[in-house]
Structures are given as structure tokens and as C-alpha cells.
C-alpha positions in Angstrom: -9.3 24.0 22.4 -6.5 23.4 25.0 -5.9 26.0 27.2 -2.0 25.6 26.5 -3.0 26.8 22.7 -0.3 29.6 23.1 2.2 26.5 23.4 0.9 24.2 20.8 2.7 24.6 16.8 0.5 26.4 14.6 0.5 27.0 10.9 -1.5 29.0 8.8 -3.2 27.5 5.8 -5.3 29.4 3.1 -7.9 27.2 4.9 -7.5 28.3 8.7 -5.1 28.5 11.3 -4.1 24.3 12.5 -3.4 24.1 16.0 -1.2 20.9 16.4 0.6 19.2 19.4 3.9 18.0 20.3 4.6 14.8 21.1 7.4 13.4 23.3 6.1 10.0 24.9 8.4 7.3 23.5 10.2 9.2 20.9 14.3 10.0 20.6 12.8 13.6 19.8 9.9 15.6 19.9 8.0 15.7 17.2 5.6 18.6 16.1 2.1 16.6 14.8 -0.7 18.3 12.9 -3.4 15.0 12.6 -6.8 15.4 11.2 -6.9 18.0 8.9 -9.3 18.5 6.7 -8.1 18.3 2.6 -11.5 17.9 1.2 -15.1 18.6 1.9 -16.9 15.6 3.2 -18.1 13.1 1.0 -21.1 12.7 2.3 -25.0 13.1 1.3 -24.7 14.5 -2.3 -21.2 14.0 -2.3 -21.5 10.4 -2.2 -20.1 8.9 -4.9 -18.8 12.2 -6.6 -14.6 13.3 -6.8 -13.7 15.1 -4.1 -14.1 18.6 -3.3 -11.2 21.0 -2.2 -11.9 22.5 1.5 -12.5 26.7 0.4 -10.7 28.7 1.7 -11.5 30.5 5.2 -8.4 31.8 6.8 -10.2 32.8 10.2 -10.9 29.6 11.0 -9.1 27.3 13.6 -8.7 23.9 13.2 -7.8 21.9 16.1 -5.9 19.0 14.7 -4.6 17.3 18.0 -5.7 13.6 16.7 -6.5 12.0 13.9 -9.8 12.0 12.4 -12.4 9.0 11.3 -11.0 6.2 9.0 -12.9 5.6 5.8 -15.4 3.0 6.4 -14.6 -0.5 5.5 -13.6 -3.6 7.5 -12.2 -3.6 10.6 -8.7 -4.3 11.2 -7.0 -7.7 11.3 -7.8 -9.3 15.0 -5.9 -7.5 17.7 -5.7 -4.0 16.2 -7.0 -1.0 17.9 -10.8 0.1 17.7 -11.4 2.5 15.1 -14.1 5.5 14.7 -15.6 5.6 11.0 -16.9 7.9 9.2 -17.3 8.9 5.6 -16.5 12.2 6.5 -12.9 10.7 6.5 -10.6 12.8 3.9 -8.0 14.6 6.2 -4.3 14.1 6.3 -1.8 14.0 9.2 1.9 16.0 9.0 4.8 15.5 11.1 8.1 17.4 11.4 11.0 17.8 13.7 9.9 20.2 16.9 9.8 23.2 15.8 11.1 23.4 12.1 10.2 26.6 10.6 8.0 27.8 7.6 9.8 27.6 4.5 12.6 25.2 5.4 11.9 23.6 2.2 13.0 20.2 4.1 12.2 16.8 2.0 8.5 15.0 2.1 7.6 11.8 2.6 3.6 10.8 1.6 2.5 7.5 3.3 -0.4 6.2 1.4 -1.7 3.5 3.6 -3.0 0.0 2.4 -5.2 -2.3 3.3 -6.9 -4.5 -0.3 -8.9 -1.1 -0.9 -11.2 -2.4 1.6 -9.6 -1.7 5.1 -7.0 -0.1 6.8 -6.2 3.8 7.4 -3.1 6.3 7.8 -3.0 5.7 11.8 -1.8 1.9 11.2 1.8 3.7 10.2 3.5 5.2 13.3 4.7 8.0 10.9 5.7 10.2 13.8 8.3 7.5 15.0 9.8 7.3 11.5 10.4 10.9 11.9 11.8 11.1 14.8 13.9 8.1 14.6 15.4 10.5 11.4 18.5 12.3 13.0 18.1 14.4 9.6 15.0 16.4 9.2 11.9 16.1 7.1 8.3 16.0 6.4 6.2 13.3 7.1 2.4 13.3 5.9 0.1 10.4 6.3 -4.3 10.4 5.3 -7.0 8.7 4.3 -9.0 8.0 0.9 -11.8 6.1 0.5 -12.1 2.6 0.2 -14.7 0.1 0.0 -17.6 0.3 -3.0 -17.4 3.7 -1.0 -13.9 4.1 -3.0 -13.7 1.9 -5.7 -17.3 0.9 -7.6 -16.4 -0.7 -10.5 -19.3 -0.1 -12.8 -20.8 1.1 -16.2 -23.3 3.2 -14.3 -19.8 4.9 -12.4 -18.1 4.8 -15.3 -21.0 7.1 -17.2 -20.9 9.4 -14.7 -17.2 9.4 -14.3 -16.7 8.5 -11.1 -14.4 5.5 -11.1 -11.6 4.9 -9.2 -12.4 7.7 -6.7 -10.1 6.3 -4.1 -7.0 7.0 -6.4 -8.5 10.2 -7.1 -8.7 11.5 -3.6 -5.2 10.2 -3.5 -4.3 12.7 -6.2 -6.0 15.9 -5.0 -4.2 15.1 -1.5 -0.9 15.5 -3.5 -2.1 18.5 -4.7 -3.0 19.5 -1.2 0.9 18.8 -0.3 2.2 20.8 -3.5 -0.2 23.6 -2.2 0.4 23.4 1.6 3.8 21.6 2.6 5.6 24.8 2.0 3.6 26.3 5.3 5.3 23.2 7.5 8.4 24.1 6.3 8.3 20.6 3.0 9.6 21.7 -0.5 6.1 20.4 -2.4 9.8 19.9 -5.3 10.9 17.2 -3.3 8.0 14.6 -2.3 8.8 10.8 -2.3 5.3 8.5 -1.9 5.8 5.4 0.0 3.0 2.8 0.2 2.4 -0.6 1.4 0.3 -3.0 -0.3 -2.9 -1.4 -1.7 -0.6 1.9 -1.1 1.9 0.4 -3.0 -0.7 -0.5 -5.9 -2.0 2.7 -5.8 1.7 4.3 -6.5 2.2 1.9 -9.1 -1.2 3.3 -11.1 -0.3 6.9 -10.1 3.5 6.0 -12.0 1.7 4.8 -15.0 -0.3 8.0 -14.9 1.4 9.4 -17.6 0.9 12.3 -19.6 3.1 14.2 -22.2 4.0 17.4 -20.8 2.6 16.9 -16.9 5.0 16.4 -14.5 4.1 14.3 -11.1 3.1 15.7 -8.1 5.9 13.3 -6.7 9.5 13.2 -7.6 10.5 9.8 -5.8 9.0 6.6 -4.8 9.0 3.6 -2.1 6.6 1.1 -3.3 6.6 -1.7 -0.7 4.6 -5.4 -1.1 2.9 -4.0 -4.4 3.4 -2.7 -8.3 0.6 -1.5 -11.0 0.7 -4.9 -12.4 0.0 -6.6 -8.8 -3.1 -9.2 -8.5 -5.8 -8.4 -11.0 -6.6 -4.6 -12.2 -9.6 -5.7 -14.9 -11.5 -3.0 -17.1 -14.2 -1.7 -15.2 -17.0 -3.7 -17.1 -15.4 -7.3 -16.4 -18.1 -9.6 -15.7 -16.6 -10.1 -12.2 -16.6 -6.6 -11.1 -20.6 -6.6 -12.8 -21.8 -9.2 -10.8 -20.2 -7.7 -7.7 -21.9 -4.4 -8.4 -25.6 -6.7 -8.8 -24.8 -8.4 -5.6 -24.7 -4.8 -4.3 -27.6 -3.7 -5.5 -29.0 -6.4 -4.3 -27.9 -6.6 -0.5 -29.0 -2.5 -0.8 -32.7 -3.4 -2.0 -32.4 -1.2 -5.5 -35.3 -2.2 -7.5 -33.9 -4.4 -10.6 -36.0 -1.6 -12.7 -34.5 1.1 -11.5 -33.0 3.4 -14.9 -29.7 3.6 -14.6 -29.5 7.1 -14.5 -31.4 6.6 -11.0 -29.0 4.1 -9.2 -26.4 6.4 -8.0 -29.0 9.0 -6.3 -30.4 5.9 -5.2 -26.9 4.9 -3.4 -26.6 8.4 -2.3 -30.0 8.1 -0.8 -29.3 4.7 1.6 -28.4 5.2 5.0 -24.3 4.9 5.9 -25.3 1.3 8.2 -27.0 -0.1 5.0 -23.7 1.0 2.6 -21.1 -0.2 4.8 -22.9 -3.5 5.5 -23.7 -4.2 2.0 -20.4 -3.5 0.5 -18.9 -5.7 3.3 -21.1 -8.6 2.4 -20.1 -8.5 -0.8 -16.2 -8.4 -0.1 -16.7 -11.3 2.6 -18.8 -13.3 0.1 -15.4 -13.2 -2.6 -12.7 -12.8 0.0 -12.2 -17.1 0.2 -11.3 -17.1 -3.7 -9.1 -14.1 -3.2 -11.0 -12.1 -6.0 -11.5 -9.2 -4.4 -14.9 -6.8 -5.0 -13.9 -3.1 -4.3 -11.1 -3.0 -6.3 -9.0 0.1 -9.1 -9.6 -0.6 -12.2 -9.0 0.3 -16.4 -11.2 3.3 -16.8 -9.0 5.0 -19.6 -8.4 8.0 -17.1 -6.5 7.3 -13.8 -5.5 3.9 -15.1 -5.3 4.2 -18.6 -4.9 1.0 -20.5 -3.8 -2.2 -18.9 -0.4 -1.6 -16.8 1.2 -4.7 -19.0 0.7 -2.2 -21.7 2.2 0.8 -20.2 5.2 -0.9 -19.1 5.6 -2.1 -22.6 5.0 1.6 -24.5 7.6 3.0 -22.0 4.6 5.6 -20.9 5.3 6.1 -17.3 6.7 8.4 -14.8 10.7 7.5 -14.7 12.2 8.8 -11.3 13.6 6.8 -8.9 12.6 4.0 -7.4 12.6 2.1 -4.3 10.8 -1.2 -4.1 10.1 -4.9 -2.6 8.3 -8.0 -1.3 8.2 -9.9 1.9 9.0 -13.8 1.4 5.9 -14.9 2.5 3.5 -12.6 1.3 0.8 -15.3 0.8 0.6 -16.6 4.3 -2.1 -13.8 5.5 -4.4 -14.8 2.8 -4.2 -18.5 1.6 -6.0 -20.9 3.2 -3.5 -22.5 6.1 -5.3 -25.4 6.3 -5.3 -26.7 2.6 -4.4 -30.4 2.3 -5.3 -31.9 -0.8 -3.1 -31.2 -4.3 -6.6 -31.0 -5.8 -7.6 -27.8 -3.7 -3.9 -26.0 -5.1 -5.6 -26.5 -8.5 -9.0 -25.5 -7.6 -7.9 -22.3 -6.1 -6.3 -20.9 -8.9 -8.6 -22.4 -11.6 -11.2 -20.2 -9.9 -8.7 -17.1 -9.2 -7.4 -17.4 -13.1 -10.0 -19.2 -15.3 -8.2 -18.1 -18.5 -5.6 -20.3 -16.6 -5.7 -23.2 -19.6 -4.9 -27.0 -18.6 -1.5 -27.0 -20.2 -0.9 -23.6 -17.9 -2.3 -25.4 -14.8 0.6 -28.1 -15.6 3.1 -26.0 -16.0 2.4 -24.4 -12.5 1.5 -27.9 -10.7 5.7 -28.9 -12.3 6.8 -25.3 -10.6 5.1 -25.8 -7.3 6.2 -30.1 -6.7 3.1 -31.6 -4.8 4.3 -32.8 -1.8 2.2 -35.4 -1.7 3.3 -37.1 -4.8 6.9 -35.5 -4.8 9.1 -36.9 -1.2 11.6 -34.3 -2.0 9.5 -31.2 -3.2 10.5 -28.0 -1.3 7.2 -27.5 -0.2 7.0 -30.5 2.1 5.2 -29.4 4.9 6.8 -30.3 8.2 5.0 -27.7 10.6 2.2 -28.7 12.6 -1.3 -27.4 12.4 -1.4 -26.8 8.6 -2.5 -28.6 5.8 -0.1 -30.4 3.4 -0.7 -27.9 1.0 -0.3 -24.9 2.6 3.3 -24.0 2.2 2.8 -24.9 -1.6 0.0 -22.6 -2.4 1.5 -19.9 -0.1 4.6 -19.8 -2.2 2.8 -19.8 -5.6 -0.1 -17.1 -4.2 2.9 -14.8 -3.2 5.2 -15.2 -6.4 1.8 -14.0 -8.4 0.3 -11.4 -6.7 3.5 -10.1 -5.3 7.0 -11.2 -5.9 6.9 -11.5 -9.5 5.2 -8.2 -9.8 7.7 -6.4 -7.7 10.3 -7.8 -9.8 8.8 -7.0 -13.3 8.7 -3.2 -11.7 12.2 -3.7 -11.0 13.1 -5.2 -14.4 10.8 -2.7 -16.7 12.4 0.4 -14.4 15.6 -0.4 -14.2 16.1 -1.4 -18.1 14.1 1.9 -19.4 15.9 5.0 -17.6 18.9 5.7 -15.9 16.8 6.6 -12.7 17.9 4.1 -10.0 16.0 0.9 -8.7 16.7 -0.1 -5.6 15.2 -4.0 -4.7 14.9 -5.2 -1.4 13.4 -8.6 0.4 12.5 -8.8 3.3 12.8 -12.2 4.8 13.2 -11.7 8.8 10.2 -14.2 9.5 8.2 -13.0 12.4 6.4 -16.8 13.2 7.3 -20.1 12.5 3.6 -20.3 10.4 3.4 -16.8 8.9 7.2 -16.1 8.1 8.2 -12.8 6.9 4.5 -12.0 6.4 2.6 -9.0 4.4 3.1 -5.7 6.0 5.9 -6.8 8.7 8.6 -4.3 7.5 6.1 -1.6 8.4 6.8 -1.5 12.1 10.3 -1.7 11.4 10.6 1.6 8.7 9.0 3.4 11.5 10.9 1.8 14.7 8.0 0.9 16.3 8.4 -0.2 20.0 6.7 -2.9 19.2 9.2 -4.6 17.3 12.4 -2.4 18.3 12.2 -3.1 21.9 12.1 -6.7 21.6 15.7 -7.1 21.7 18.6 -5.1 20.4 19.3 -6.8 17.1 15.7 -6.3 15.7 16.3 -2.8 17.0 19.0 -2.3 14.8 17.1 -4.1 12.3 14.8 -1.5 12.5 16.8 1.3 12.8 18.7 0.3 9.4 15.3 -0.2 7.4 14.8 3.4 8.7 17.9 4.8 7.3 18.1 2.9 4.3 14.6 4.9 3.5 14.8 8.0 5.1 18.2 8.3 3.2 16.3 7.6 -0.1 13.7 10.3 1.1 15.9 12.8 1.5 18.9 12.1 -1.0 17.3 9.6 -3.6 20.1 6.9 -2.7 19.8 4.9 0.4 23.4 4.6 0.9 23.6 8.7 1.5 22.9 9.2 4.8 24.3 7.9 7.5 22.2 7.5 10.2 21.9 5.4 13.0 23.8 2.2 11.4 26.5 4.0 9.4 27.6 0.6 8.8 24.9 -0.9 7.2 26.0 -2.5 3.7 26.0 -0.7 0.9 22.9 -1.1 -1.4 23.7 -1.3 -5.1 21.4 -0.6 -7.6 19.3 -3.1 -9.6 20.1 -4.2 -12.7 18.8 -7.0 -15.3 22.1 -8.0 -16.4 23.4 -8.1 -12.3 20.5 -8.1 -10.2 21.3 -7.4 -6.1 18.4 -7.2 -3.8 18.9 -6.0 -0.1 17.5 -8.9 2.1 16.7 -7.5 5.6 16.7 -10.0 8.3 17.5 -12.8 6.1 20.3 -14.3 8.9 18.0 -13.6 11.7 16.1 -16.5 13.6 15.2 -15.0 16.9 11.3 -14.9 16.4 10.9 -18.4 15.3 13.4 -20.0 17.5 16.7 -19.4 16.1 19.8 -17.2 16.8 19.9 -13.5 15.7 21.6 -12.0 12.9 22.7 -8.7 11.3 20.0 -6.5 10.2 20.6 -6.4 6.3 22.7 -8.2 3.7 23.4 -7.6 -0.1 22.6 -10.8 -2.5 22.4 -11.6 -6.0 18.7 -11.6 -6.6 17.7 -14.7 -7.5 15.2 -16.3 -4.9 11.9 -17.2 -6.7 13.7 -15.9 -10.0 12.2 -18.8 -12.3 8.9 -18.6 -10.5 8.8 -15.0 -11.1 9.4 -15.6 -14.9 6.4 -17.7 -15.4 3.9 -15.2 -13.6 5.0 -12.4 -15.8 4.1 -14.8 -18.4 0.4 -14.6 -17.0 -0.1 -11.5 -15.9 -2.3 -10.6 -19.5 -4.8 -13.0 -17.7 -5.1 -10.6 -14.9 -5.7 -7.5 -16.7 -9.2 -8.0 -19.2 
């Protein structure tokens, strides 16, 4: 430990005394960080493949928590991210407050779940400690890791038996326990915790909202669920035949013997060497990443997600607080294939991603989505060079199903079942003239990250007014509350079916693809993609057996 411990913050814990650190270096304010802290035992050796385990108690003990500990293994981050250390001893969690804020200041919380297609990412991709201090109100930020991969998620019978699907959600769950226990120490109120998520985050809030049962209240009183909703992509039962012949290839790639009882495969997986897990369970993923049908993936296992989340949003069985939620306008670029040309591929792709797609449903979407290449004046006529003539066609329709429309049916079911609020937002500041407003760009601007806010003084503010809009939410429930940096900002109405408004951020705002700037944020009737979204929630049944 540092010989400037006597300087460092410190807060006790049932578990031990953690030793943080405070940092300064391009921040508006210091910021007191507690990273790599241990909120279960490792899963490792036995613990493989079992639920978590709370850390006992030992309140001797110091733990230094200066930086953040291993990300779960899985794939590396997309090209030009930093280097990460794995492990699977990778279940600790990360708080950040205000410098010095006191024990039992019972400021607001904010949990980050990080995303990432269950197969990648980890809680150091969000700079949670700039979102703080870009705050000029106070609160708690926590940020951590859960596993991922097969490592995570191993759809299965043989997991199911033994009960130990959907692990990932379920080390999502005891770290909100951890918070409800703990937060109190770094001066939270575990009575005021909003989750915010990104992609697989968001998913993962979406399944924890259609957690319901009668009489339990959440661990969470608020949510931000960002690029993602429990009915997002495809969330099968546990014994579809996709997510069986991914758990074969597995086997497979691990060298299990195709005799082997099932009552002897998981002390089998327990028993392989970390190189030969990680490597098979990335084979796998690679092999099925081109069709988009991901291995790895939550699924129905009657527990942590119930019953199909169609269902849930129709029985009116689900958490109703408040919610904040959106999509990006080109959420399909990082995934589709940028170099489609032929109309027959478009087909193809989702024939394969869909089969219970029939041909009079395959119609229907070829009339949504013109071909260019048959239609002079479809919308999606590409004009950009280095693509194929397909590729702003199938990025559109990829995007409306596994994102847009699912945002929006969130927003719809929500907003037409309670009077908690829904707040929609789109963000559409497009960061490259081939990407557009991508997956995941609004991250770096909720937090303020240099990266983006010191590229010019309007995407500053653009940044600074996604960072009040949800740090007001955090704190107050209503993004309008707060003033913060852009007291200005336009006021952001709720969403309703009769009157739908969305808050699209950047939507004026050229600079990064050529253009002039614009203001930050702008209120508008939402109704981009509106009939698009309408025939995806059609289809979503198709997605969910």
C-alpha cells in the first residue's frame, strides 16, 4: 500500500477497510474512487459455473482498491481500445463520489451495468468518474463486472438442471444487493438507486424490470436503459435448438467425450484449463457472429427471466418506476455487413436471422425497406463510397429490429400502464459519414469524456447537456430538475402514446461528418422509423421460442 495511505479516502465495509484514491487529472473536481472491490468470491475452480458467492465478512482486512480489477473473460474490445487484464476472478465493483462526501449522506446512486453482446466489454469502458464530476450536484456512482461469455450465460438443459442459467444476470443481482448493503458506508441511500445500462446493460435492465414478483420490491427505484429493452434481439428458452447446438459446438471445441452423463459435463467444464474455456467459447461466438445470432446469450429459464418478455409486457407483470430510455439512429452499422450489395443477400440475412420469418413476411419487409436497386427513389439509395448497395438498407432494417422498435415498444407498454414517467430520447448526432450516430456513441458524451468534449465547444455542450439531462433523472426522477451546466437545454416532456415527443440529441449537428454544428438537443414529435417500428413489434413472438 501507498505510503500516503493516511491521505487516501477510506471506508469501512463489513468486509474490510477499502483504501481508495483521489483523482484530479482532467476532472472539473476531484473525485474520491474506490475501483476493484471485491463483491463476490471468485468464480473460479469449483465455483465455475455455480451463482455467486458473497465475500464473508472480515473487517480487519484492507483492501487496496486504487484500480480496477480484471475484466471477465471474453473478447477483446472493438479495434483501438485499450489492452485489458482477464481474469475470471473478475466480480468487483468500482464507486465514485464527490471528494470527500461523508458516511451517511444518503446522496442518490447511479449503477452502470456495462454492455458489450454478453460476450465482451467491462465497467472501465464507462468513464463513470467523469460523469461524476461533471455533476455540480452530488451523488454516487458505481460501476463492475459480471460474467459474460459461456462463462456467464450457458444456455443449456444440463445448466438448466443444475440451476445455473443466466448467471451473468444473477451476479448482476447480488451486486445490487451489495449496493443495498454497502452504499450507505460511501455516503448512497441504497432507497434511491437508478441502473443505467448500454446495450447488453440495457437488456440486462430490461430482464431485471420484468423480474417481477408480488410483494418484492426492486433493488432499484429508477432506470436509464440506453440502445436496449427486455424484448431487444432474440431472448429464446434455454432449450432452443440454436442455443443446443451452440452448447455441442462447445463441447466439442473443449474435447468432452460425446458419452459423457450429463450429470458429468459441468465438473468436466470446471475441470478444463481457463486458455481452453475462453478459446472455445470464443470459437463458438466468432463461428455465429456473421449471422448475428449470437451464442452466449440470457435466456427464458422461468426464474430470472420468467416467461417470454412479449408476455410480461402484455400481463402488466413488471417493475413500474420510472423510466428513462433510447436508441441511436444507426444502431445497425457496427454489426451489418458494410459491404452487402446484392437485394438477394438483404433477404438471406434475415431468412437465416428469423427462419419463422414466412415468405409473405419476407415481402412485407422487402415493400418497407425499397431495394435500391430496383426502386430509383428508395431512401436507402446508397450514395457513399466504399459500401455495398445494400448496406444502408439492411442497416436501417437490422437497427429498427433489434433496437428501435424495441426501445419504443418499452416506451409504449410503460408509458400506457402506470403513471411513472417515460422519458424517450434519439440520439442522432452521427459521429462518421459510414457509421452515423452508431451503437454506444452517447456513452462518451453522458460521461463528458475528453474524447468527445474537447473536440470543439458545441459537442462539449452536447455533452454536458446529455450529462444533465441524466444526472438530473438520477437524482430527481425528471430530467428537466436540475439545472446544471446547460440550464437552458429544452425542456423534455414525457412520452406518451396518444402524443409521443422524443429528445433527439445532436440531430442539427453536422460537424463530424462534414457539416456545420448545431445545438446539443431538440424536442420532436416521435415519429422517425414509427411505421417500421410497428411491423417489428409485429415479429418479435418470432424472437422469443
Amino acid at each position: 500500500m501507498s505510503d500516503q495511505a493516511s491521505d487516501r479516502p477510506k471506508v469501512q465495509l463489513p468486509q474490510g477497510l477499502v483504501v481508495g484514491l483521489t483523482l484530479k487529472d482532467g476532472l472539473p473536481r476531484a473525485v474520491d474512487a474506490f475501483r476493484g472491490v471485491p463483491y463476490c468470491l471468485p468464480p473460479t475452480g469449483d465455483r465455475r459455473f455455480r451463482a455467486a458467492a458473497k465475500v464473508p465478512d472480515s473487517p480487519d482486512s484492507v483492501i487496496e482498491a486504487s484500480a480496477y480489477g480484471p475484466a471477465a473473460p471474453g473478447k477483446p474490445l472493438l479495434a483501438g481500445g485499450p489492452k485489458l487484464e482477464y481474469s475470471e476472478d473478475c466480480l468487483t465493483a468500482n464507486v465514485f463520489r464527490h471528494q470527500g462526501v461523508k458516511e451517511n449522506a444518503l446522496l442518490p446512486v447511479a449503477l452502470y451495468i456495462h454492455g458489450g453482446a454478453f460476450n465482451r466489454g467491462t465497467a472501465s469502458m464507462h468513464n463513470t468518474a467523469s460523469m461524476i464530476a461533471n455533476s455540480e450536484e452530488p451523488f454516487i456512482a458505481v460501476s463492475f463486472n459480471y460474467r459474460i461469455g459461456a462463462l456467464g450465460f450457458l444456455p443449456s438443459t444440463v445448466a438448466a438442471k443444475e440451476g445455473v442459467l443466466n448467471l451473468g444476470l444473477k451476479d448482476q443481482i447480488v451486486m445490487m444487493e451489495w449496493v443495498r448493503d454497502n452504499v450507505k458506508s460511501f455516503g448512497g441511500d441504497p432507497n434511491n438507486v437508478t441502473l443505467i445500462g448500454l446495450s447488453a446493460g440495457a437488456h440486462s435492465i430490461g430482464h431485471h424490470l420484468m423480474n417481477f414478483k408480488e410483494g418484492e420490491a426492486p433493488l432499484y427505484h429508477r432506470v436509464v436503459i440506453e440502445s436496449g429493452a427486455p424484448t431487444s434481439r432474440a431472448v429464446r428458452p434455454y432449450d432452443a435448438p440454436i442455443h443446443a447446438q451452440q452448447f455441442q459446438d462447445f463441447l466439442q471445441e473443449l474435447g468432452c467425450p460425446k458419452d459423457t452423463p450429463e450429470d458429468k459435463i459441468l465438473p468436466f467444464l470446471r475441470s478444463v484449463s481457463y486458455d481452453a474455456i475462453t478459446a472455445a467459447q470464443t470459437k463458438v461466438f466468432d463461428a455465429y457472429n456473421p449471422s448475428l445470432r449470437w451464442a452466449w446469450q440470457p435466456v427464458i429459464d422461468g426464474d430470472t427471466i420468467p416467461r417470454p418478455p412479449l408476455e410480461t409486457w402484455k400481463s402488466g407483470k413488471w417493475h413500474k418506476i420510472p423510466i428513462m430510455t433510447g436508441f441511436c439512429r444507426n444502431e445497425g452499422s457496427l454489426y451489418v455487413d458494410k459491404q452487402m450489395s446484392k437485394p438477394e443477400q438483404f433477404t438471406s440475412f434475415f431468412a437465416e436471422l428469423l427462419p419463422l420469418l414466412n415468405e409473405s413476411e419476407i415481402k412485407t419487409l422487402e415493400d418497407l425497406y425499397p431495394d435500391p436497386s430496383k426502386d430509383a427513389n428508395s431512401y436507402y439509395k446508397e450514395t457513399r463510397e466504399g459500401v455495398g448497395a445494400q448496406y444502408k438498407r439492411v442497416e436501417a432494417a437490422y437497427a429498427n429490429y433489434a433496437y428501435v422498435a424495441p426501445v419504443r415498444q418499452t416506451a409504449e407498454f410503460a408509458s400506457a400502464a402506470s403513471d411513472a414517467p417515460v422519458y424517450l430520447y434519439q440520439w442522432a448526432l452521427e459521429s462518421g459519414v459510414i457509421d452515423g450516430a452508431r451503437h454506444g456513441d452517447n456513452m462518451k458524451y453522458e460521461t463528458v469524456d475528453p474524447s468527445v468534449a474537447d473536440r470543439s465547444e458545441s459537442l462539449k455542450l452536447t455533452a454536458q447537456t446529455t450529462n444533465d439531462y441524466i444526472v438530473s433523472f438520477v437524482i430527481t426522477g425528471d430530467p428537466n430538475a436540475v439545472k446544471g451546466a446547460n440550464p437552458n437545454r429544452p425542456v423534455w416532456e414525457r412520452y406518451r402514446s396518444d402524443a409521443p415527443k422524443a429528445i433527439a440529441f445532436g440531430v442539427e449537428n453536422k460537424e463530424l461528418v462534414g457539416g456545420a454544428s448545431g445545438p446539443p438537443a431538440a424536442l420532436l414529435d416521435d415519429t422517425w422509423m414509427k411505421e417500421e417500428s410497428v411491423f417489428w413489434w409485429s415479429k418479435v413472438e418470432l424472437s422469443q421460442q
